[in-house]
Backbone atoms as SQL, in Angstrom:
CREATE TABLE atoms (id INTEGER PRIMARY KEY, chain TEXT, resi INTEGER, resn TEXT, atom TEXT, x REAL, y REAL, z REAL);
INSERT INTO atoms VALUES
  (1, 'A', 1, 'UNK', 'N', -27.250, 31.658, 28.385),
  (2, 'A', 1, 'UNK', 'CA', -26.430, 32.859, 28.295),
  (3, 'A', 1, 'UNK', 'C', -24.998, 32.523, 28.731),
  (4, 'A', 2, 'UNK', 'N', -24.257, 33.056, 27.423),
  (5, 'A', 2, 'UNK', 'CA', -22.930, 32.525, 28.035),
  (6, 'A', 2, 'UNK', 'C', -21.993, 33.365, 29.125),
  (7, 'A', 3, 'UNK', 'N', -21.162, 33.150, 29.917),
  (8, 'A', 3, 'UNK', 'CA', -20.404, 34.059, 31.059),
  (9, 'A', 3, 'UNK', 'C', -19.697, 34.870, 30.664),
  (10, 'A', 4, 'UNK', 'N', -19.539, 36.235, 30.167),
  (11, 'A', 4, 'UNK', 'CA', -18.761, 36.970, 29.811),
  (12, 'A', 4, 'UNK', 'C', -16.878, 36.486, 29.807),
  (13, 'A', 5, 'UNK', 'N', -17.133, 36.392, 31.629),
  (14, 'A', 5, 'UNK', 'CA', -15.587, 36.145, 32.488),
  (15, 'A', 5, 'UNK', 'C', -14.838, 34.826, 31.235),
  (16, 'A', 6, 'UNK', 'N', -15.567, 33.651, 31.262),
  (17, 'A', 6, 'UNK', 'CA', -14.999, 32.304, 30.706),
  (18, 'A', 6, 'UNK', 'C', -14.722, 32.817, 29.403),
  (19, 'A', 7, 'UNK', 'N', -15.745, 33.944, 28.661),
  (20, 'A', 7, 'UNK', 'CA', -14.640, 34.354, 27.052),
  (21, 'A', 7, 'UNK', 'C', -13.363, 35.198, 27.060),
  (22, 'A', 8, 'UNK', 'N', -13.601, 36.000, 28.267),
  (23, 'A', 8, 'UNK', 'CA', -12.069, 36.539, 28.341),
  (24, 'A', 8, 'UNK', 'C', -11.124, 36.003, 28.878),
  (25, 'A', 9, 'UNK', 'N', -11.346, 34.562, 29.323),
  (26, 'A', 9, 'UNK', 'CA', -10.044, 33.310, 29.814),
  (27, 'A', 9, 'UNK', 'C', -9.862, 32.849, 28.664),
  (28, 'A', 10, 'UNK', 'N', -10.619, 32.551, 27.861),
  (29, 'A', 10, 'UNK', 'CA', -10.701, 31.266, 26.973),
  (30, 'A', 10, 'UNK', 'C', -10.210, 32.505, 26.080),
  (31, 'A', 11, 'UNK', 'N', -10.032, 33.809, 25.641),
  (32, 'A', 11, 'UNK', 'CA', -9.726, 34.863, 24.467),
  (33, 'A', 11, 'UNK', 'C', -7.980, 34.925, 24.933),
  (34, 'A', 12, 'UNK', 'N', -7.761, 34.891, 26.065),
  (35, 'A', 12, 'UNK', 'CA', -6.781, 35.107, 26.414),
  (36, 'A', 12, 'UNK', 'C', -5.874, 34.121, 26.833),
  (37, 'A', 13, 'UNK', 'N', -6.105, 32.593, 26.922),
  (38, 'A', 13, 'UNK', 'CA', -5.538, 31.049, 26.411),
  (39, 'A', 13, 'UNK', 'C', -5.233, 31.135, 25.265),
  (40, 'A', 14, 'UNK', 'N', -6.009, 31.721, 24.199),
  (41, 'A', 14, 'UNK', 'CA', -5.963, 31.492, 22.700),
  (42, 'A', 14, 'UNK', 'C', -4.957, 32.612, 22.254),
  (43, 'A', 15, 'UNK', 'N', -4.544, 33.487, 22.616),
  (44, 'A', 15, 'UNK', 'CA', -3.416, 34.586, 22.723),
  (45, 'A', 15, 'UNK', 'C', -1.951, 34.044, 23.043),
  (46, 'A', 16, 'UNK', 'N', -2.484, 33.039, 23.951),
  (47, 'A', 16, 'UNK', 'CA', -0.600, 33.132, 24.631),
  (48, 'A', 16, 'UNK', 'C', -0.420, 31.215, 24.096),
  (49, 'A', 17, 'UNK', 'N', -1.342, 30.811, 23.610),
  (50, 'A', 17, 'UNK', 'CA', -1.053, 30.152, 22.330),
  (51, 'A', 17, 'UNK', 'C', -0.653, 30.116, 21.755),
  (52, 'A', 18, 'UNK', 'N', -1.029, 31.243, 20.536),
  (53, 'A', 18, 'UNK', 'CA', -0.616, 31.882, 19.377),
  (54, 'A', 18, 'UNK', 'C', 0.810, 32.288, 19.329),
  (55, 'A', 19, 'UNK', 'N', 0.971, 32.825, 20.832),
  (56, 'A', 19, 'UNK', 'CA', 2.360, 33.412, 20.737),
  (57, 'A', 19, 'UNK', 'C', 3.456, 32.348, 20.670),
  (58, 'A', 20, 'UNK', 'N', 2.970, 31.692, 21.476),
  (59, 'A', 20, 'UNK', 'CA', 3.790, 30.357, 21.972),
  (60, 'A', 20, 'UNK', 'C', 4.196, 29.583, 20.582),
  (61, 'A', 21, 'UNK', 'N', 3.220, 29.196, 20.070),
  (62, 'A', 21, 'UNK', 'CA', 3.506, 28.790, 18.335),
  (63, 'A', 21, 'UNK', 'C', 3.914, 30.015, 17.201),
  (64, 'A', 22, 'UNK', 'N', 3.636, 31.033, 17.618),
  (65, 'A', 22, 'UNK', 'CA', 4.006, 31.706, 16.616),
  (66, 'A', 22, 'UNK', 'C', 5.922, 31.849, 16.719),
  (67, 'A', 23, 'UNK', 'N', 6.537, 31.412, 17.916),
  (68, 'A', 23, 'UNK', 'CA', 8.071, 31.819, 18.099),
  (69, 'A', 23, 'UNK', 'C', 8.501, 30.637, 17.432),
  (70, 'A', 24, 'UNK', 'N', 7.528, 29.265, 17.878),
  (71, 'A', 24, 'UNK', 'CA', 8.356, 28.066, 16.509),
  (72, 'A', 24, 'UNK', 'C', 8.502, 28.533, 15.360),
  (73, 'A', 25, 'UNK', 'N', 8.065, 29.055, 15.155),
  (74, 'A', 25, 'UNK', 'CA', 7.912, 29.777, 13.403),
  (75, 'A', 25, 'UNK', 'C', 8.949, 30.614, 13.099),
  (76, 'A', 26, 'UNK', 'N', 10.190, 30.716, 13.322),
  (77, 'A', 26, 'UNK', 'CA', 10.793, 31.649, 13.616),
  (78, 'A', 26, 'UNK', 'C', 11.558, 31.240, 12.506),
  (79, 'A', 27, 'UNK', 'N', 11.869, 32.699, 11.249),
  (80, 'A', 27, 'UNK', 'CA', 12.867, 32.483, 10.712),
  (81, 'A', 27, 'UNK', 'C', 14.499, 32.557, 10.681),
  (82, 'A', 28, 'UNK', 'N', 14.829, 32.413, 11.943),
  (83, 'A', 28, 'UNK', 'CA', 16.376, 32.900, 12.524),
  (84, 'A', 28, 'UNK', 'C', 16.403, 31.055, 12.756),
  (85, 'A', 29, 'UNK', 'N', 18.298, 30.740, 11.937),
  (86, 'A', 29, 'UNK', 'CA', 18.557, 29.578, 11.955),
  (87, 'A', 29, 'UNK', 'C', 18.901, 29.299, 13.534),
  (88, 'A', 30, 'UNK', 'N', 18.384, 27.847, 14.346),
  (89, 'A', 30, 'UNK', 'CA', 19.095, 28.021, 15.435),
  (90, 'A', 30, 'UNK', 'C', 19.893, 26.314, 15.262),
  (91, 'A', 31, 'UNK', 'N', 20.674, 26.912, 16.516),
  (92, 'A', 31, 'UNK', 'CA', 21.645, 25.071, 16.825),
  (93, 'A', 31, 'UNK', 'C', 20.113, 24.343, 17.587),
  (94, 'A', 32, 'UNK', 'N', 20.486, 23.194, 16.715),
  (95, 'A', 32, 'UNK', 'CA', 19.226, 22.503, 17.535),
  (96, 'A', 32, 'UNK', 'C', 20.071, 21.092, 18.178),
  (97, 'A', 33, 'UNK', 'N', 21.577, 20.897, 18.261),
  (98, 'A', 33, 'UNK', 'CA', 21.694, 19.539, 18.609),
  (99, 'A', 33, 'UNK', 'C', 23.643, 20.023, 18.311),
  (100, 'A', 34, 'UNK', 'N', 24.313, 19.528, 19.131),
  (101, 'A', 34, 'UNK', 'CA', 25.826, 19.337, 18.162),
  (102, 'A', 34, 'UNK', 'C', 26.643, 19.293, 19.825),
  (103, 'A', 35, 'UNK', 'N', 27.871, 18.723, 19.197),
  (104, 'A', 35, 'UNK', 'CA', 29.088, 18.482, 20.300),
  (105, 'A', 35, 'UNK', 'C', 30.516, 19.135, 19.585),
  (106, 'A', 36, 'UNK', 'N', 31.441, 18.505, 20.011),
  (107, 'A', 36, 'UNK', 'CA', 32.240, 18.744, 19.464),
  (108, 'A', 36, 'UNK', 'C', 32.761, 18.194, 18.289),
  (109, 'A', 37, 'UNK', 'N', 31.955, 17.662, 17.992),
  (110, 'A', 37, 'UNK', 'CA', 32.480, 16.776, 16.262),
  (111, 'A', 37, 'UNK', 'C', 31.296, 16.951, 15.235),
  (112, 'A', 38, 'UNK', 'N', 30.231, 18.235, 16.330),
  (113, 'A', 38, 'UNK', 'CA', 29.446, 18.234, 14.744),
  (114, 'A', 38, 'UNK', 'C', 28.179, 18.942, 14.987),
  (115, 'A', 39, 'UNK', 'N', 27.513, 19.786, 14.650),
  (116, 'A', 39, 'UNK', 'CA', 26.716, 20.477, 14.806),
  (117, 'A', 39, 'UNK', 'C', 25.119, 20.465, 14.042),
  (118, 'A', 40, 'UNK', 'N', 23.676, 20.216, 14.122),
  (119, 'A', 40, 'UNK', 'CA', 22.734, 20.653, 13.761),
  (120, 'A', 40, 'UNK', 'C', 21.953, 21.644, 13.420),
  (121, 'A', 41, 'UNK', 'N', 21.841, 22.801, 12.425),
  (122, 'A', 41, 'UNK', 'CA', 21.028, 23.681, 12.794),
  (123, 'A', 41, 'UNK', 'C', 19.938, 24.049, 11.804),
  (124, 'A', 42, 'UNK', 'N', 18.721, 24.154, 12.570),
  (125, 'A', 42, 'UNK', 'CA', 17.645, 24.160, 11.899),
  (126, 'A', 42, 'UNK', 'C', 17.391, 25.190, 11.351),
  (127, 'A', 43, 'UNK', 'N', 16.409, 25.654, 10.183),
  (128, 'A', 43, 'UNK', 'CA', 16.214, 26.741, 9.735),
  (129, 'A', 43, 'UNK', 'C', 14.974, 26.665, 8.886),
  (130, 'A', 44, 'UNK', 'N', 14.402, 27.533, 8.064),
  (131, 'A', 44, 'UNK', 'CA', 13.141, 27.752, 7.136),
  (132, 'A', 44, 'UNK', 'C', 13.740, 28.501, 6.091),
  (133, 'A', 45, 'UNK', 'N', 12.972, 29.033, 5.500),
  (134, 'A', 45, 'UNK', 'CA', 13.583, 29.479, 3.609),
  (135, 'A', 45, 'UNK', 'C', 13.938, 28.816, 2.780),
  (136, 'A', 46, 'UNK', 'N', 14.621, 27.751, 3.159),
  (137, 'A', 46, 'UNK', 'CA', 15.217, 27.315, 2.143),
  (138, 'A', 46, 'UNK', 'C', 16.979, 27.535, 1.530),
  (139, 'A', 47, 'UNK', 'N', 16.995, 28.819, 2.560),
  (140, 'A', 47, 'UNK', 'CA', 18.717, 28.827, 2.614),
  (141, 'A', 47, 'UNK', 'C', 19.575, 28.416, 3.998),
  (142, 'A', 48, 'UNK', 'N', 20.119, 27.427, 3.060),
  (143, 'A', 48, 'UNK', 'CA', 20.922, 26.813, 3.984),
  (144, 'A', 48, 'UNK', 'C', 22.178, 27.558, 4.374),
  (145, 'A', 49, 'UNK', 'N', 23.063, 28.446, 3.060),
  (146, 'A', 49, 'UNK', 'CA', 23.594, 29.348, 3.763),
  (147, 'A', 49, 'UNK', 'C', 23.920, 30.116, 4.955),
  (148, 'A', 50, 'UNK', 'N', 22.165, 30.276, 5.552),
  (149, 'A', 50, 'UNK', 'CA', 22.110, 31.206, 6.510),
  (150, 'A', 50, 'UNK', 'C', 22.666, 30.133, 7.690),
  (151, 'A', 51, 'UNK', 'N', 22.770, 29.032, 7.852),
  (152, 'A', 51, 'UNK', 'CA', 23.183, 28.196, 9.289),
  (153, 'A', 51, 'UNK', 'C', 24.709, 28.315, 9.043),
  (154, 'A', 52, 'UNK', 'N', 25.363, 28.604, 8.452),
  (155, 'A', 52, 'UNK', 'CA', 26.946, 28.971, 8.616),
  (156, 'A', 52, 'UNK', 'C', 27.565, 29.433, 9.792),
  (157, 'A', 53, 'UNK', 'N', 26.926, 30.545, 10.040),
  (158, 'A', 53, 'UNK', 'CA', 27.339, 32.008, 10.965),
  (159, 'A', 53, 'UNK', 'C', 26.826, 30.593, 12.557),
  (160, 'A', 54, 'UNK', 'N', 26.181, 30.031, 12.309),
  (161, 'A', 54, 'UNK', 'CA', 26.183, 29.733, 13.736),
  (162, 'A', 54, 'UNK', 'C', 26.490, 28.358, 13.947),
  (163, 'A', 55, 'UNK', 'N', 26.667, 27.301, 12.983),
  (164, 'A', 55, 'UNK', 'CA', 27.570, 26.390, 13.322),
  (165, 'A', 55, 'UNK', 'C', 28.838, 27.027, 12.814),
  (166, 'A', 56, 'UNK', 'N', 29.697, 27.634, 12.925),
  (167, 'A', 56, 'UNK', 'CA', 31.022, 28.457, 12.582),
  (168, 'A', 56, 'UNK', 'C', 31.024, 28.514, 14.493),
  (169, 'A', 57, 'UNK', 'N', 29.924, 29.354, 14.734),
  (170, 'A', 57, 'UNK', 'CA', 30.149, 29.701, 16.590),
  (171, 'A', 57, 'UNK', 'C', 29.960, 29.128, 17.419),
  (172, 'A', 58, 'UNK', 'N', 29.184, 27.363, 16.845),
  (173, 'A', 58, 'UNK', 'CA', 29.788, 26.265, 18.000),
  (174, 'A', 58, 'UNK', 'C', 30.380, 26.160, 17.498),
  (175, 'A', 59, 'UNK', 'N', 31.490, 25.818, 16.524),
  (176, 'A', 59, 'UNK', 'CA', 32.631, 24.688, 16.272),
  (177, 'A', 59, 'UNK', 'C', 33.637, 25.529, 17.227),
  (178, 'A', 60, 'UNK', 'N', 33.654, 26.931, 16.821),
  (179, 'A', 60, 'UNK', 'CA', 34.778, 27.395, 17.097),
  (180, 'A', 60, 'UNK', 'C', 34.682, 27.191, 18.552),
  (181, 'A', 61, 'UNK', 'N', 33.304, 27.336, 19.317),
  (182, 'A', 61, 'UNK', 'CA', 34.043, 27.007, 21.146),
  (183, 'A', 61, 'UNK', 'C', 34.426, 25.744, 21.687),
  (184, 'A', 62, 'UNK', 'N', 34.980, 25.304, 20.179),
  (185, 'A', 62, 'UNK', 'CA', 35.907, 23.814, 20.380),
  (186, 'A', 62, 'UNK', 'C', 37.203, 23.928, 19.888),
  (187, 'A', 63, 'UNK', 'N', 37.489, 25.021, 19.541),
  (188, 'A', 63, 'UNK', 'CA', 38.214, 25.410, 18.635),
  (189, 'A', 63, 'UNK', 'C', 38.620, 24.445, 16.926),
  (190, 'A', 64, 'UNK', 'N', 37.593, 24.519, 16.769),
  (191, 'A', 64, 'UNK', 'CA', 37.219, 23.574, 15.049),
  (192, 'A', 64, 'UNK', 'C', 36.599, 24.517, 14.289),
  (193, 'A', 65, 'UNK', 'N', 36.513, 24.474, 12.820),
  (194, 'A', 65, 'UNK', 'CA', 36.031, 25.312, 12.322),
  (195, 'A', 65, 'UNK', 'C', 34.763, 24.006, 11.248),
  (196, 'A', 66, 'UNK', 'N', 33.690, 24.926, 10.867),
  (197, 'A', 66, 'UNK', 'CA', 32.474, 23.998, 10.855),
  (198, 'A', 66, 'UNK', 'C', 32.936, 23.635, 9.001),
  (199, 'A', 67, 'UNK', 'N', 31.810, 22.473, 8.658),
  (200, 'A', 67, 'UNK', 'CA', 32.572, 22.343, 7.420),
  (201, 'A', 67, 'UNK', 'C', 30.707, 21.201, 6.749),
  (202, 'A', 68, 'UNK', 'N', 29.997, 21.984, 5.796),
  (203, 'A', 68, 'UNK', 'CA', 28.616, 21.430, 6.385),
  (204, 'A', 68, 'UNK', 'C', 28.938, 19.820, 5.180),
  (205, 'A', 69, 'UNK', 'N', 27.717, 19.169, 5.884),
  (206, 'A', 69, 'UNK', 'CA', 27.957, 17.425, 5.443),
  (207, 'A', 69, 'UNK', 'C', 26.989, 17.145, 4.174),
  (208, 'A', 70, 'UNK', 'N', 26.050, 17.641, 4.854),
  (209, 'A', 70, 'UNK', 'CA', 24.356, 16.802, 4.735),
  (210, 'A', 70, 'UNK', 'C', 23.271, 18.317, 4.864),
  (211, 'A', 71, 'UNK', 'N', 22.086, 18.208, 4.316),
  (212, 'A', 71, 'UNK', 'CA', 21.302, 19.089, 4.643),
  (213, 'A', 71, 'UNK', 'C', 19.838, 18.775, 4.068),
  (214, 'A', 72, 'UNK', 'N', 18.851, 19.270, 4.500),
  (215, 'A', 72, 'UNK', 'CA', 17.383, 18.934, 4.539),
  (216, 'A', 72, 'UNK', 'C', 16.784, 20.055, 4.219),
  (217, 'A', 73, 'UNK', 'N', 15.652, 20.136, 3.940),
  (218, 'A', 73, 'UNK', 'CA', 14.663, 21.765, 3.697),
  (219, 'A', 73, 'UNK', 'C', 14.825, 22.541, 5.222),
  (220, 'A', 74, 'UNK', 'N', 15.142, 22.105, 6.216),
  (221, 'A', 74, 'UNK', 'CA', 14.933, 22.157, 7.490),
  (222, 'A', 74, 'UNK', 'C', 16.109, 22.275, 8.501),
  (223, 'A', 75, 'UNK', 'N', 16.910, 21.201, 8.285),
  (224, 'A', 75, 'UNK', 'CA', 18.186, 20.722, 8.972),
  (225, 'A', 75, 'UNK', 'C', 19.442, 20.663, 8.390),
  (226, 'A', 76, 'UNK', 'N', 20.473, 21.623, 8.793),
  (227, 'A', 76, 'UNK', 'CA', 21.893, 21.741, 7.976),
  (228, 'A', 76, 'UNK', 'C', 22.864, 20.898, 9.117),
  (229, 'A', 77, 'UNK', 'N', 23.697, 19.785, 8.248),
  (230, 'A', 77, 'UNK', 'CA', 24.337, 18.807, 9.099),
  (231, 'A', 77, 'UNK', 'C', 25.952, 19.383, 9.172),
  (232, 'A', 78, 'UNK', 'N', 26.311, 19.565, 9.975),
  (233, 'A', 78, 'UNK', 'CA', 27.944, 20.353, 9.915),
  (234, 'A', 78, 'UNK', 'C', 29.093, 19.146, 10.606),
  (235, 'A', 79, 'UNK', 'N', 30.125, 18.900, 9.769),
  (236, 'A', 79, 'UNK', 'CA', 31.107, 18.384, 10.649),
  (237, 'A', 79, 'UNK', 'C', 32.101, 19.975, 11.375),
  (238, 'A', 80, 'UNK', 'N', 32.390, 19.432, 12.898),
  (239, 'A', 80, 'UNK', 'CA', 33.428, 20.028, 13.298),
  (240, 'A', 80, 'UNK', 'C', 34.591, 19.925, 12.992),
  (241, 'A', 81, 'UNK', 'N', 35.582, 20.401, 12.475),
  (242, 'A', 81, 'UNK', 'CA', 37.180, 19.690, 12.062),
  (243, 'A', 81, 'UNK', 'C', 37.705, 20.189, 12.956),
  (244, 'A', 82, 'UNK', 'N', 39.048, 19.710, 12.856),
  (245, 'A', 82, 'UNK', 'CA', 40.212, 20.333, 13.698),
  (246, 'A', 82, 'UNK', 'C', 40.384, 21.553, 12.728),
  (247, 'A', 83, 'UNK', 'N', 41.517, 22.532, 13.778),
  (248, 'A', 83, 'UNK', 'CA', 41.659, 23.621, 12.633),
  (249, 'A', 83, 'UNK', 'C', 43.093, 22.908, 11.907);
């Protein structure tokens, strides 16, 4: 007979799991890496578009404006310029 108590630990491990992986999953582009000469930001969909708005808001707290290089299903590569 199994312990009631150990399925509602083990139900409730498997919850804050889920959650925990379910926020990687996230479709909001984020900075995953960048300095002042250049920025990373990851994303899902398939539009790369959407990483603009936020390598635009590191470059600029260098005062550079972003200008993208390179890009992946995943990873949009941005140079920082001078303005």
């Amino acid at each position: 007979m199994k312990n009631p108590r150990h399925a509602a630990v083990r139900l409730v491990g498997l919850t804050v799991v889920g959650t925990v992986l379910g926020g990687c999953l996230t479709s909001q582009p984020i900075l995953q890496n960048g300095d002042a000469n250049s920025a990373e930001v990851g994303y899902t969909g398939g539009d790369v578009a959407s990483t603009l708005p936020i390598a635009s808001r590191h470059c600029a707290s260098y005062e550079r404006v972003a200008r993208l290089v390179d890009s992946t299903p995943w990873l949009a590569y941005y140079a920082c310029d001078r303005r």
